[in-house]
MIDOSE-1310 file (N, C-alpha, C; in nm, 2 decimals, decimal comma, always signed):
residues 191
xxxx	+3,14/+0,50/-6,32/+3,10/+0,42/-6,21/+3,02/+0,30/-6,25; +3,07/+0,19/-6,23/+2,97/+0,07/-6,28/+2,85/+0,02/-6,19; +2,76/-0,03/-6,20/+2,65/-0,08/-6,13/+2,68/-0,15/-6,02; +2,87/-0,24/-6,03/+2,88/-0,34/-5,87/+2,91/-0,20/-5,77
xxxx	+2,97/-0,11/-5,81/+3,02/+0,01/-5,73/+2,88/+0,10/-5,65; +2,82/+0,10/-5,70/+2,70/+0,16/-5,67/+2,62/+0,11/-5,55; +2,60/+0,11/-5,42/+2,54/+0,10/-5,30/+2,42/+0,10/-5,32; +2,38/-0,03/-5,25/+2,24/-0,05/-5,24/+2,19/+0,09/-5,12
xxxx	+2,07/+0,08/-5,13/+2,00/+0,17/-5,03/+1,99/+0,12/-4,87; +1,99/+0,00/-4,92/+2,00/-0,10/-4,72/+2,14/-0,03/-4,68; +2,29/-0,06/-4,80/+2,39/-0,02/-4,78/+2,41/+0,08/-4,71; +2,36/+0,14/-4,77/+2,38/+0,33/-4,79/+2,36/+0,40/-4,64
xxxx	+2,18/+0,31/-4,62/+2,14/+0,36/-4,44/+2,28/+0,27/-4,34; +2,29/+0,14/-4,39/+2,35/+0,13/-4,31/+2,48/+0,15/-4,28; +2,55/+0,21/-4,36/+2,68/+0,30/-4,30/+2,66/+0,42/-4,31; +2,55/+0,47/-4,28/+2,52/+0,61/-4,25/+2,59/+0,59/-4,08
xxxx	+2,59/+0,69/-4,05/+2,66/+0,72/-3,88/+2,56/+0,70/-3,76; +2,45/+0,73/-3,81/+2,37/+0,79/-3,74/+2,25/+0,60/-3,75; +2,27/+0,55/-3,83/+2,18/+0,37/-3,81/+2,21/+0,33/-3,67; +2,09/+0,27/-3,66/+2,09/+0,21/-3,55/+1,98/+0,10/-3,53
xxxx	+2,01/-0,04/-3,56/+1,90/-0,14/-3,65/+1,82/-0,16/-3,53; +1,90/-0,18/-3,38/+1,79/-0,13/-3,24/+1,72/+0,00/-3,19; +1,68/+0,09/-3,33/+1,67/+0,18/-3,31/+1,44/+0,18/-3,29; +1,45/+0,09/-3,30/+1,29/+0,07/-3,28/+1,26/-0,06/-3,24
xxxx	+1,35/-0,10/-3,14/+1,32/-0,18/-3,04/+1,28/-0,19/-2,92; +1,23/-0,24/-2,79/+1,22/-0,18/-2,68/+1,31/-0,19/-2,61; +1,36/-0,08/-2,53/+1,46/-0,06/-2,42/+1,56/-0,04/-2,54; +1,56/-0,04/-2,61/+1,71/-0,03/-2,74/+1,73/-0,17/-2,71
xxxx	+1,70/-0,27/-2,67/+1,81/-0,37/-2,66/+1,65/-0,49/-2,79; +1,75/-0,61/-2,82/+1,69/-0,69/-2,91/+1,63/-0,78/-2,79; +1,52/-0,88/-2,82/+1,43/-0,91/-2,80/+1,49/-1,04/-2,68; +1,60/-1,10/-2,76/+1,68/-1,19/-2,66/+1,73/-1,12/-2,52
xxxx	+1,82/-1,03/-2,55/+1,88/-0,92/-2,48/+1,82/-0,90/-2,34; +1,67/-0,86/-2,43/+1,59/-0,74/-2,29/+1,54/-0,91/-2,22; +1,46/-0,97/-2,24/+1,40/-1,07/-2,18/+1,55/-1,16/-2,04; +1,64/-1,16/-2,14/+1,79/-1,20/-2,03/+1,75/-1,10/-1,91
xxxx	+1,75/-0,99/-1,97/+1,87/-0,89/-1,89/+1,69/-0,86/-1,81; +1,59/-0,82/-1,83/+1,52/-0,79/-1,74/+1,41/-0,92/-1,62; +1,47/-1,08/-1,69/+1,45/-1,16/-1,59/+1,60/-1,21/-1,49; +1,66/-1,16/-1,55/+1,79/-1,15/-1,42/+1,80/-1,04/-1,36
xxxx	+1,79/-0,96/-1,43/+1,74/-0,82/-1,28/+1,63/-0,84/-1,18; +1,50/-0,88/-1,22/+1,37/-0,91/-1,13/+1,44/-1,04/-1,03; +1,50/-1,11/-1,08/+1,58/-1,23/-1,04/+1,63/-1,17/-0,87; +1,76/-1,11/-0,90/+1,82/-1,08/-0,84/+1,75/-0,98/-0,75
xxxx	+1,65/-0,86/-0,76/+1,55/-0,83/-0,67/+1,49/-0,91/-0,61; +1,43/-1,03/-0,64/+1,32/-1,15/-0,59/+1,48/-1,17/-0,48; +1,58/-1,22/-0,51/+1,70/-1,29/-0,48/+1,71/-1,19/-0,31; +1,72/-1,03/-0,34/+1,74/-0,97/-0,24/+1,63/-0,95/-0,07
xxxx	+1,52/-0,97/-0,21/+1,38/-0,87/-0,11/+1,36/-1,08/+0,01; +1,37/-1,15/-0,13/+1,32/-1,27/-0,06/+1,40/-1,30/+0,09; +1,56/-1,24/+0,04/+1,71/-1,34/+0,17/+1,63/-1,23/+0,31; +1,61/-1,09/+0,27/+1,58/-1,04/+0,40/+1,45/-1,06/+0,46
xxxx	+1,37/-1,11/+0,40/+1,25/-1,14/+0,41/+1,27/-1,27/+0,52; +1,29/-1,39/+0,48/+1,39/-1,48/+0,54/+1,45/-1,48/+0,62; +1,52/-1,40/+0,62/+1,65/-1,40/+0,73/+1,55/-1,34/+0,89; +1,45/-1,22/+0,85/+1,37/-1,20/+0,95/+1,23/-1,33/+1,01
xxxx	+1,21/-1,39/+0,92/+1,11/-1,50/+0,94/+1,19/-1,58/+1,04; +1,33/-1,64/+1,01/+1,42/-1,75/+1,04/+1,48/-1,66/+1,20; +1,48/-1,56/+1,22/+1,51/-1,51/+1,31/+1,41/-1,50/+1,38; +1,26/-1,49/+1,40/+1,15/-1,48/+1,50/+1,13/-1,64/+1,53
xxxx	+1,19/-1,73/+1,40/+1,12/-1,85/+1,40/+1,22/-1,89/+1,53; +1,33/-1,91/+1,53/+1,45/-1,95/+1,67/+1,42/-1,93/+1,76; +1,37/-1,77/+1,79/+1,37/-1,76/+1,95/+1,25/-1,78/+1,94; +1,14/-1,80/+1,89/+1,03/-1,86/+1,90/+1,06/-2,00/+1,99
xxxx	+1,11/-2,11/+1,89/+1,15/-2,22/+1,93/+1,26/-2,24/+2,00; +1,34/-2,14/+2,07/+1,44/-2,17/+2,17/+1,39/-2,07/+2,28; +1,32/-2,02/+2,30/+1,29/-1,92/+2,38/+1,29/-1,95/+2,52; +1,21/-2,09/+2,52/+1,17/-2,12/+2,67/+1,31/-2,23/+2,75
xxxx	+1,40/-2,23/+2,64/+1,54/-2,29/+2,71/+1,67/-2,17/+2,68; +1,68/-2,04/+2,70/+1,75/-1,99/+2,69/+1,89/-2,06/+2,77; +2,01/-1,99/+2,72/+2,14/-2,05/+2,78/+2,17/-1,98/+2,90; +2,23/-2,02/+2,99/+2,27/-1,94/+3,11/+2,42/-1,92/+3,14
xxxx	+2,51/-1,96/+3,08/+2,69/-1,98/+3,06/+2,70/-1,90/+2,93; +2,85/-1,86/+2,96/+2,89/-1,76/+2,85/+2,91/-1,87/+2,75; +2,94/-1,99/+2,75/+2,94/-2,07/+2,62/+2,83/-2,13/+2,54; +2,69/-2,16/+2,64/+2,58/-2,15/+2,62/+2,52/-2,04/+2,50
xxxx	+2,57/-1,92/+2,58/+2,53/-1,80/+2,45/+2,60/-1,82/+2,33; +2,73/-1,82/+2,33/+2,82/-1,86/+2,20/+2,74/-1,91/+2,12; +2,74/-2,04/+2,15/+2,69/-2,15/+2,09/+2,52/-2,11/+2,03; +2,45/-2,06/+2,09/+2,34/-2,01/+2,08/+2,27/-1,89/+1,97
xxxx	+2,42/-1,81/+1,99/+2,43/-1,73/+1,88/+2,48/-1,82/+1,74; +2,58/-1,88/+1,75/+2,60/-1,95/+1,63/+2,53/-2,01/+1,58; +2,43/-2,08/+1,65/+2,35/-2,17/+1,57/+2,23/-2,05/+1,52; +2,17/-1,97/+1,60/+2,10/-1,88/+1,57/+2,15/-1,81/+1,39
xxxx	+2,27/-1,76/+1,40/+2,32/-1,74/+1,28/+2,31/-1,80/+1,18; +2,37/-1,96/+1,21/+2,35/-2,03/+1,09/+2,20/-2,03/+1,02; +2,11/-2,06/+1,12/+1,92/-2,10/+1,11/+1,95/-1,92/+1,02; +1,97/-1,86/+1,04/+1,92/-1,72/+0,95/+2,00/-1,74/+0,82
xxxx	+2,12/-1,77/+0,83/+2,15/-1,77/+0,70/+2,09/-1,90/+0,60; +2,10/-2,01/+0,66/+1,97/-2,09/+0,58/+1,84/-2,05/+0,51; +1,78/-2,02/+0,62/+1,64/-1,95/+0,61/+1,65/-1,82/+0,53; +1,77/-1,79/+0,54/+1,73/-1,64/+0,44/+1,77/-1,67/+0,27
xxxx	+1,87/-1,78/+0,24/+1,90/-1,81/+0,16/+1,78/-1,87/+0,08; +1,71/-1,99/+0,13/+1,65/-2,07/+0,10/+1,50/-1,98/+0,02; +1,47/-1,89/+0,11/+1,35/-1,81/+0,10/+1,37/-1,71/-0,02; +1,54/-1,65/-0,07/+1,59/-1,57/-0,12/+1,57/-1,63/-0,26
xxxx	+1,64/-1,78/-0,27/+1,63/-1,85/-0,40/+1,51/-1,87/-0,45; +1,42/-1,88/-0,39/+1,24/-1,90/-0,42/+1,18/-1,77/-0,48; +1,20/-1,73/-0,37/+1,12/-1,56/-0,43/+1,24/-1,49/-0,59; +1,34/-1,51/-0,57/+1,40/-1,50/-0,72/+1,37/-1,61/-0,79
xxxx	+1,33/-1,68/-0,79/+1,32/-1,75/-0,94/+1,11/-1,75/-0,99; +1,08/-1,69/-0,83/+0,98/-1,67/-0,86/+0,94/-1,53/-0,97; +1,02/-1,42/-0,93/+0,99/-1,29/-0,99/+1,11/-1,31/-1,11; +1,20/-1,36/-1,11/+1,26/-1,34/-1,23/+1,21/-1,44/-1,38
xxxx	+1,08/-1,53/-1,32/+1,02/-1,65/-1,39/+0,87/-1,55/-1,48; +0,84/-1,48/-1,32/+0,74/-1,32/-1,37/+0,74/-1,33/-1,46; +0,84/-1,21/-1,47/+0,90/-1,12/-1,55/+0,99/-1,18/-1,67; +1,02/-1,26/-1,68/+1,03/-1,34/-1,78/+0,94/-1,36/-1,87
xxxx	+0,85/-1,43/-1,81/+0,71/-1,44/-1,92/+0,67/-1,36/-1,97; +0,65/-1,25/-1,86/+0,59/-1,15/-1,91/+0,61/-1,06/-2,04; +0,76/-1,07/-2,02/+0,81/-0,98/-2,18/+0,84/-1,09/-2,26; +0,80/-1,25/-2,27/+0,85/-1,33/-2,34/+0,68/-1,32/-2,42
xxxx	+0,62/-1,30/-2,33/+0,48/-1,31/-2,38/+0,48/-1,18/-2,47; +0,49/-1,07/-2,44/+0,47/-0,95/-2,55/+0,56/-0,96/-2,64; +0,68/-1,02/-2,62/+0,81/-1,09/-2,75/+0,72/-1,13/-2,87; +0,62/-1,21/-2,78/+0,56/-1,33/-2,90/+0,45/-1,25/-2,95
xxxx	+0,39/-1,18/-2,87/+0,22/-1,07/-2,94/+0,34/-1,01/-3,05; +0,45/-0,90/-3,01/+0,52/-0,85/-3,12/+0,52/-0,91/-3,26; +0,59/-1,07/-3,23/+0,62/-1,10/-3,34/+0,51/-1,17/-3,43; +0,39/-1,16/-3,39/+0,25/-1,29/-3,43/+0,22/-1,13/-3,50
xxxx	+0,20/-1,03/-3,42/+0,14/-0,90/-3,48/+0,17/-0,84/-3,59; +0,35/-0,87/-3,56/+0,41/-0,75/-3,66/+0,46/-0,64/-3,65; +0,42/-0,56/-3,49/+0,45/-0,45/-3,52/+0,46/-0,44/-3,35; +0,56/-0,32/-3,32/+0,59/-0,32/-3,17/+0,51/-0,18/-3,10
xxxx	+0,42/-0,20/-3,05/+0,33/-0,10/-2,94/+0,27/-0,15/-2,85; +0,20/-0,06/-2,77/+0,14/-0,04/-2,63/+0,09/-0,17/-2,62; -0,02/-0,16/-2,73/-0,12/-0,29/-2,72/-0,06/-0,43/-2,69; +0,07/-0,48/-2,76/+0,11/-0,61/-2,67/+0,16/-0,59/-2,55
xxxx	+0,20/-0,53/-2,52/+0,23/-0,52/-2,36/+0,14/-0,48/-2,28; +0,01/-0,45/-2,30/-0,12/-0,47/-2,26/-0,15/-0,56/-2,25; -0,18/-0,60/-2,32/-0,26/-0,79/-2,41/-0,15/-0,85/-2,30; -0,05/-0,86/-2,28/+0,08/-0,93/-2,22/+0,00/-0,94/-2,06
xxxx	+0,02/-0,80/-1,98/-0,03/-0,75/-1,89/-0,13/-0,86/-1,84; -0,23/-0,78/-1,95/-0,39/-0,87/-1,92/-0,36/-1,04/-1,88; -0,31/-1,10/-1,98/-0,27/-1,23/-1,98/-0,23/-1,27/-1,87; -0,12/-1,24/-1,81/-0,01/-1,27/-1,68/-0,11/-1,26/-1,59
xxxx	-0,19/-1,08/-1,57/-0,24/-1,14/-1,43/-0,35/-1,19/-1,43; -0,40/-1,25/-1,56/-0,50/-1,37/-1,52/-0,51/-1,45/-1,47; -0,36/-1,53/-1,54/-0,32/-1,67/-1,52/-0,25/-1,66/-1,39; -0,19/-1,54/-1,31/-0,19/-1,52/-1,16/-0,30/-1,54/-1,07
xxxx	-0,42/-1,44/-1,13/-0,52/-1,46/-1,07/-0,58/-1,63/-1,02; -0,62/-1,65/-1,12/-0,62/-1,79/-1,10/-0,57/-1,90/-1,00; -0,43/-1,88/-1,06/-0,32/-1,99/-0,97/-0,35/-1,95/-0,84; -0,41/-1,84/-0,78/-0,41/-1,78/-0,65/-0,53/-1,79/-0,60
xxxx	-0,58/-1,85/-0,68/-0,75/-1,86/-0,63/-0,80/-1,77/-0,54; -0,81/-1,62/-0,63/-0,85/-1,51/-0,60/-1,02/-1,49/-0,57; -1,08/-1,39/-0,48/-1,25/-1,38/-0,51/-1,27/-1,35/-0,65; -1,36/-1,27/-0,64/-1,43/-1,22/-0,80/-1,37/-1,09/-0,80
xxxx	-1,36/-1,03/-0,65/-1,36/-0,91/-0,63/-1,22/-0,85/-0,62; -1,12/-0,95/-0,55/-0,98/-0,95/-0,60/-0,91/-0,95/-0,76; -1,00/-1,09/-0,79/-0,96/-1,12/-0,95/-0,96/-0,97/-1,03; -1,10/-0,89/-1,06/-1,14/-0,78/-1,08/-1,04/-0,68/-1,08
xxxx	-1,02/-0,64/-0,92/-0,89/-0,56/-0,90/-0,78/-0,60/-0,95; -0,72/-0,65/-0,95/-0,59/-0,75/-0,96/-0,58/-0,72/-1,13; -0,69/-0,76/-1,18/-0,65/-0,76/-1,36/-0,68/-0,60/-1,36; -0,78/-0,53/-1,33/-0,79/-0,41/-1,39/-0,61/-0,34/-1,31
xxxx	-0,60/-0,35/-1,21/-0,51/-0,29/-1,14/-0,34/-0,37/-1,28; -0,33/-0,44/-1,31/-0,24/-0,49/-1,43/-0,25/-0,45/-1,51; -0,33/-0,49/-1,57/-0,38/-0,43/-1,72/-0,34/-0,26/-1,74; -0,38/-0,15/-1,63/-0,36/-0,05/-1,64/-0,19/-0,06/-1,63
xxxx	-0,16/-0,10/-1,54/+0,01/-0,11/-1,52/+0,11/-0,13/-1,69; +0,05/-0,23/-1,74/+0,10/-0,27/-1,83/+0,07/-0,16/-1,99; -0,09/-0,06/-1,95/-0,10/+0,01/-2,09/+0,05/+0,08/-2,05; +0,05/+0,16/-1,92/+0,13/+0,25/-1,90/+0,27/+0,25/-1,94
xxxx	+0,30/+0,07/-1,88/+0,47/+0,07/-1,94/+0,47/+0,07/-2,09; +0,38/+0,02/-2,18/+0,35/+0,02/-2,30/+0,34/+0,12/-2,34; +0,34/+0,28/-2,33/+0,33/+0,40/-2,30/+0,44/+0,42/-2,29; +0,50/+0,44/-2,20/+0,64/+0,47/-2,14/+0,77/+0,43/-2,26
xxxx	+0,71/+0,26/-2,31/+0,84/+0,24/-2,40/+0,81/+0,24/-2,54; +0,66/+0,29/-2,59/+0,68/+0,38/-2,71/+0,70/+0,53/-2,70; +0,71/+0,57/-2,58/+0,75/+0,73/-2,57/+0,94/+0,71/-2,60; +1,00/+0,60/-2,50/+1,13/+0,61/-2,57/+1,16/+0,59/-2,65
xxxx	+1,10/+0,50/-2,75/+1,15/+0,47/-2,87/+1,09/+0,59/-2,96; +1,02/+0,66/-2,94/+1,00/+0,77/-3,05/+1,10/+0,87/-3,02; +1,11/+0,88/-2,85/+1,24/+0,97/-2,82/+1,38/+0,97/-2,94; +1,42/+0,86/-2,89/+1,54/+0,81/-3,02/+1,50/+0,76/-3,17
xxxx	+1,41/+0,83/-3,20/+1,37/+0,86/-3,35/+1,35/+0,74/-3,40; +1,27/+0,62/-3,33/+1,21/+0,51/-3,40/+1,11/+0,50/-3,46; +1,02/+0,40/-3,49/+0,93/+0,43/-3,57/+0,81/+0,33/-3,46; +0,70/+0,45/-3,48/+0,54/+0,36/-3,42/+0,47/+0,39/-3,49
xxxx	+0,41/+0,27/-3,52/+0,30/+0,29/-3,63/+0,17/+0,40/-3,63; +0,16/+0,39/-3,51/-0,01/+0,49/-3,45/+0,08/+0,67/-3,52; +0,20/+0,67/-3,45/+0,24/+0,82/-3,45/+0,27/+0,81/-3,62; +0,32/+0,71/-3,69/+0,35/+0,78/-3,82/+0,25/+0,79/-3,91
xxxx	+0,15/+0,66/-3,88/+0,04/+0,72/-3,93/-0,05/+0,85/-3,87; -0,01/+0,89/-3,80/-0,12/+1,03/-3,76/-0,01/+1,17/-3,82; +0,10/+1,13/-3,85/+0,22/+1,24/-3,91/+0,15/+1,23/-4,04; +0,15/+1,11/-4,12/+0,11/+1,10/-4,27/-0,02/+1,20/-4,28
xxx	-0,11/+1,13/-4,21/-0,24/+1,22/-4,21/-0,29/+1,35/-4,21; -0,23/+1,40/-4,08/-0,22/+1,50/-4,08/-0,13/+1,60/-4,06; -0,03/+1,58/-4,17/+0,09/+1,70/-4,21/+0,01/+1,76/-4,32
């Protein structure tokens, strides 16, 4: 057997059956992947929660403003309804598009931000998605021109949110036999 014949060790894992190069990634998916796929899901939530949101605002808002001229003829109502309908579908649309690009803009950052702690750090755990957390609902806080006493809540009430999912997605990635640095060094230590 000559030396070209002989399989490097990169080789070797990698046509083992069992590789899996997203196998210590978050959500299994690569860093492009999850940030797509988890700001077009929040998207499309924002997209839902916003249209009905909307569609109820746009609906009090009409008979609000038509109330004191109701129709009195069966074509009067027709027409009454139709236009009523259209004002809801407007209004629920318009409200729908906002609030999704609001939450899917989130959430976007939000794991674009722990993308970038990952990659400045080196290494993928809890702590960027904390650090992430902390970050987001400051610069929320802010833009919202929160009290002291909101700001307070608001970041502690995040921050805790965010150790947790940071939690949550080094428990799966160890599930599927990834690697975290805290757990392998406390394996090295104390085995």
């Amino acid at each position: 057997m000559s030396l070209a014949e002989i399989p490097s060790s990169l080789e070797a894992i990698q046509n083992e059956k069992s590789y899996d190069p997203r196998q210590s990634e978050r959500f299994h998916l690569y860093p492009r992947d999850r940030i797509e796929a988890l700001a077009t899901t929040s998207g499309l939530i924002g997209l839902m929660t916003g249209f009905y949101d909307g569609v109820q605002k746009a609906a009090a808002r009409y008979l609000l403003e038509n109330g004191h001229r109701l129709p009195k003829t069966k074509g009067g109502w027709y027409f009454y309804h139709k236009r009523k309908n259209y004002e809801i579908i407007v209004g629920g649309t318009s409200a729908g598009i906002k609030q999704g690009l609001k939450y899917g803009g989130a959430v976007g950052s939000l794991f674009l931000l722990e993308y970038g702690l990952d990659y400045v750090r080196g290494q993928i755990d809890f702590v960027n998605t904390t650090v992430a957390a902390l970050i987001g609902t400051t610069v929320y806080t802010r833009f919202q021109h929160l009290s002291r006493l909101q700001t307070r809540k608001m970041i502690i009430r995040g921050t805790t949110t965010g150790l947790l999912l940071g939690i949550i997605q080094d428990t799966l990635i160890y599930a599927r036999s990834g690697h975290i640095w805290y757990i392998d060094e406390y394996k090295r230590r104390f085995k």
